[in-house]
C-alpha positions as CSV (number, residue, x, y, z in Angstrom):
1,X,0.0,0.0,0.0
2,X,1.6,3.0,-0.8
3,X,1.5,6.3,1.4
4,X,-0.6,8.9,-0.1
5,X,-0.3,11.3,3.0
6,X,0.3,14.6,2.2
7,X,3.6,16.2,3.9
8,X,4.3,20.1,4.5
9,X,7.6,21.4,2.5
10,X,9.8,21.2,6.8
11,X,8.7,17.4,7.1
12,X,9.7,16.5,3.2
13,X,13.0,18.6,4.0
14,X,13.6,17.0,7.3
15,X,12.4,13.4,6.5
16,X,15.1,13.8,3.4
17,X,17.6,15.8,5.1
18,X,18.0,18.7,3.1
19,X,16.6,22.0,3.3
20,X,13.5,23.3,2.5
21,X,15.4,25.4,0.1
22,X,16.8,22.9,-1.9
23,X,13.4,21.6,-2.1
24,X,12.1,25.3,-3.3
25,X,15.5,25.3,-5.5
26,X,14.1,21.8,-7.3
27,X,10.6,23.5,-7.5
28,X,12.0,26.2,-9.5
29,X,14.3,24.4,-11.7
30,X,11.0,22.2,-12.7
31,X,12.1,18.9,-11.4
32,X,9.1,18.7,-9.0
33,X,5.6,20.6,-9.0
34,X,3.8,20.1,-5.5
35,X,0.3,20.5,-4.9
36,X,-0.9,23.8,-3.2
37,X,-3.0,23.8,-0.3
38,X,-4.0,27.6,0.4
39,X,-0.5,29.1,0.1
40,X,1.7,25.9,1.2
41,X,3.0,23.5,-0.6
42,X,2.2,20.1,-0.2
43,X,4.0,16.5,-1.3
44,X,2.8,13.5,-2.1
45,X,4.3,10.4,-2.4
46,X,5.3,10.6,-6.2
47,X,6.4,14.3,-5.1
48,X,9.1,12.8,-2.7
49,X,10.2,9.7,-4.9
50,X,11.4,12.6,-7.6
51,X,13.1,14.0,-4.5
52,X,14.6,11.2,-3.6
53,X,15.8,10.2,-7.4
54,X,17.1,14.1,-7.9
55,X,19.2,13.5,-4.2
56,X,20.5,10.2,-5.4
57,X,21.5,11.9,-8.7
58,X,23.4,14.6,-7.9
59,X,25.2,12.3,-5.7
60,X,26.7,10.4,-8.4
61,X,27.3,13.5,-10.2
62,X,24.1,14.0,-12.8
63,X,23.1,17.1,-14.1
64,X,20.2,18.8,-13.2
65,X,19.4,18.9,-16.7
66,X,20.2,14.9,-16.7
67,X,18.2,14.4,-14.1
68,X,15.6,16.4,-15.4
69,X,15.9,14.6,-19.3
70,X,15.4,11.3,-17.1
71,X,12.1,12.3,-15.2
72,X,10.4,14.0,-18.5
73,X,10.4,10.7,-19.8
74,X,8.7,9.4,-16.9
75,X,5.4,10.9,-17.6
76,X,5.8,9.9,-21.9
77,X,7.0,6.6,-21.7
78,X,4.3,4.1,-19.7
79,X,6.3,1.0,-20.6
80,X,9.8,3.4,-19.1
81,X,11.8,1.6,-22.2
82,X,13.0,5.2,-23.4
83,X,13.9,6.0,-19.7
84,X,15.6,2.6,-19.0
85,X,17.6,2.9,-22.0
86,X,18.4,7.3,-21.0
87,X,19.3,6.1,-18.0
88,X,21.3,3.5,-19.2
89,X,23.4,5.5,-21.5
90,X,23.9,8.3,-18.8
91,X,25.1,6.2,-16.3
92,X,27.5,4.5,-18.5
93,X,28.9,8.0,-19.5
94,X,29.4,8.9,-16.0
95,X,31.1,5.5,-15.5
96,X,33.6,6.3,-18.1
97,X,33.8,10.0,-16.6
98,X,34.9,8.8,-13.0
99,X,36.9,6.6,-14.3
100,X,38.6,8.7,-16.1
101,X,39.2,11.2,-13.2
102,X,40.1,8.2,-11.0
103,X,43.3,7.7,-13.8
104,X,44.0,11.2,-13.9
105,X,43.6,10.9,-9.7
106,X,46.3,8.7,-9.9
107,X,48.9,10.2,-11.7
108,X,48.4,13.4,-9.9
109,X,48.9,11.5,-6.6
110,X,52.3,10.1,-7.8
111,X,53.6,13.5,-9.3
112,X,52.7,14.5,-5.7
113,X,54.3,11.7,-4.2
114,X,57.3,11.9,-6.4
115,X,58.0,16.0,-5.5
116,X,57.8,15.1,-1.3
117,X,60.3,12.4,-1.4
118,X,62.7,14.7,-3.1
119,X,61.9,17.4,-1.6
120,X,62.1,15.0,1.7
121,X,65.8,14.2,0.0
122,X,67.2,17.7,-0.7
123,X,65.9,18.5,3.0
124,X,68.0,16.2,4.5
125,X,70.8,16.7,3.1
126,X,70.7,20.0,3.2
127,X,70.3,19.6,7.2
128,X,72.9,17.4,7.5
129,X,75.4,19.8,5.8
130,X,74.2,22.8,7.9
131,X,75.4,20.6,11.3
132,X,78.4,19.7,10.1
């Protein structure tokens, strides 16, 4: 059974653990479109699965306008083939992007590595000539 209660904008914010201005921030940005009641916004259950789907892709790095190319398609495609195969492609580019940067992470870390030990070296004996 799935929870239909409604949730004001602090209790989405808090049950998710962001702020209520991110959630404002996603509003604007057209990646969610919560129900009004009077003046406040309200969320639904659909309303906080997007949440939780935009949270879980900027944490691996999406877009917002990746994120928001993969929730469009919710609403065209019933059978979510076009989606499954978006989302597919996006996370296979970000794959290839990370590892990329994990390469590049690498060789950074032994240019790094390379400069201390002879900077380590000249240190040394530079030391050890002063206190003779």
């Amino acid at each position: 059974m799935r929870d239909e209660r409604l949730t004001t904008i602090t209790e989405t914010a808090a049950a998710l653990g962001i702020t209520a201005r991110a959630i404002r921030f996603y509003e604007t940005k057209g990646l969610i479109a919560p129900q009004r009641v009077g003046a406040n916004r309200v969320y639904n259950h659909r309303d906080r699965g997007r949440l939780k789907l935009i949270l879980r892709a900027k944490r691996l790095g999406f877009s917002l306008e990746d994120i928001r190319e993969y929730l469009d398609l919710y609403d065209a495609d019933p059978v979510q083939l076009e989606q499954q195969q978006l989302l597919l492609a996006k996370v296979e580019k970000r794959i290839a992007e990370l590892e990329q940067q994990q390469t590049d992470l690498a060789i950074t870390l032994d240019e790094l590595r390379e400069i201390s030990r002879q900077t380590r070296v000249y240190l040394e004996r530079n030391q050890s000539e002063e206190s003779q």
